[in-house]
Structure formats: structure tokens, C-alpha cells
C-alpha positions in Angstrom: -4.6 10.2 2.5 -7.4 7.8 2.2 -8.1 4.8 1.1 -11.9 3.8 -0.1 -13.1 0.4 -1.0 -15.6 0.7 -3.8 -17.1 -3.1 -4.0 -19.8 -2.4 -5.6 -18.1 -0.7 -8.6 -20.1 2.9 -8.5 -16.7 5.0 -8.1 -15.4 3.0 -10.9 -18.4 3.8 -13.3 -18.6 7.4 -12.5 -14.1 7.7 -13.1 -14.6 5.7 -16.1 -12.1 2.9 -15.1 -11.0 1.1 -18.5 -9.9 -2.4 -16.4 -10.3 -4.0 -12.9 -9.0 -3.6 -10.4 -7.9 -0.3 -10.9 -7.2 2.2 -8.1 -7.2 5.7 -7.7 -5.2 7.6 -4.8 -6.9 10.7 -3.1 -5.1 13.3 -0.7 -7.1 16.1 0.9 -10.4 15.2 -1.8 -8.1 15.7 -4.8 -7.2 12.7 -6.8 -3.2 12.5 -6.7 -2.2 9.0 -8.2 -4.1 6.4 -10.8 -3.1 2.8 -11.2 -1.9 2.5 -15.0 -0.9 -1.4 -15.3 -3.5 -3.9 -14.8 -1.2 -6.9 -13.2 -0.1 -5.0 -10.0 -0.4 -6.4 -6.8 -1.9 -5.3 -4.0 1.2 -4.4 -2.2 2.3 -2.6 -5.6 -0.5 -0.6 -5.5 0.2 0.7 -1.9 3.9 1.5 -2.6 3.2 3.3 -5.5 0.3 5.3 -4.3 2.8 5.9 -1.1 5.6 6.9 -3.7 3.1 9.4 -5.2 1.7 11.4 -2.4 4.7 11.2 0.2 7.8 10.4 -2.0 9.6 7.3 -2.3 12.2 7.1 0.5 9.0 7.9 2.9 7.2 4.9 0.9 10.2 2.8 1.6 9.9 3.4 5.4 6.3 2.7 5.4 6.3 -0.1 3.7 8.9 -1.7 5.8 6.9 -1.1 8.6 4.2 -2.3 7.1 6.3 -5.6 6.4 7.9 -5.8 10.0 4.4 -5.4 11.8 2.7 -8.4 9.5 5.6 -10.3 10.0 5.3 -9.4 14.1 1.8 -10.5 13.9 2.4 -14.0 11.2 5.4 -14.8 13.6 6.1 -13.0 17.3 7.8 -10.4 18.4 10.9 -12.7 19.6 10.9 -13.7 16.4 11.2 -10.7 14.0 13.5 -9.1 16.6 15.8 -12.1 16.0 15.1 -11.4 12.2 17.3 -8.5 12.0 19.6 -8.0 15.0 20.3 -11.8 15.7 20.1 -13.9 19.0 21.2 -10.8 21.9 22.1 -13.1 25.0 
């Protein structure tokens, strides 16, 4: 799975990309996923893409631990572990 940034637009002109930002999702060199709607997010992107190449209950998990590792970092450890299993003392 990879993920390429193409800032300067080249990989776009040579896939003939009809909007921006428009992604396209490669596994092993072969292209597996391309973003249809123009008004996803970035987030949307991911899960889709994830939903694509590893199915969506492994998307799911990823993206949750995606979510819980931002959140760790935005707001503590102590924090996120009193998110979802409450105050343990």
C-alpha cells in the first residue's frame, strides 16, 4: 500500500485526472482504487482507499486507530484512556 503526494500535479497529467484533488490508491504497483466524488475529505479518502484494498471491517479498525492515536497526541494518554473505559481508581 502506498501513498504518494504528487504536488506538483505530473501523476495527475499523465492519469488524466478530470478534477482536483483526486486520488488514486496503488497496492504492489497496480492501481486498486480511484477517488470518484470531488467533495471528499481527506479522512474519506483514506477510509475508502482502506475499504478498497483491505476490506471494510479492517478499514474500520484502522481508522479507529488512526482516530485514538491523534486524539492521544491532541489530548494525553490519561486522557483518551478515560475516553472509553472511564475514571479506573
Amino acid at each position: 500500500m502506498s501513498l504518494v503526494a504528487d504536488e506538483g500535479g505530473e501523476i495527475a497529467r499523465r492519469l488524466n485526472a478530470f478534477f482536483v484533488p483526486r486520488a488514486y490508491g496503488f497496492e504492489g504497483g497496480k492501481l486498486v482504487w480511484v477517488q470518484r466524488e470531488g467533495n471528499l475529505g481527506e479522512v474519506e479518502i483514506l477510509e475508502r482507499f482502506f475499504e478498497a484494498v483491505k476490506g471494510r471491517e479492517k478499514a474500520w479498525l484502522l481508522i479507529d486507530a488512526w482516530s485514538r492515536e491523534m486524539r492521544e497526541k491532541a489530548w494525553g494518554k490519561s486522557l483518551v484512556s478515560l475516553e472509553k473505559g472511564g475514571d479506573k481508581r
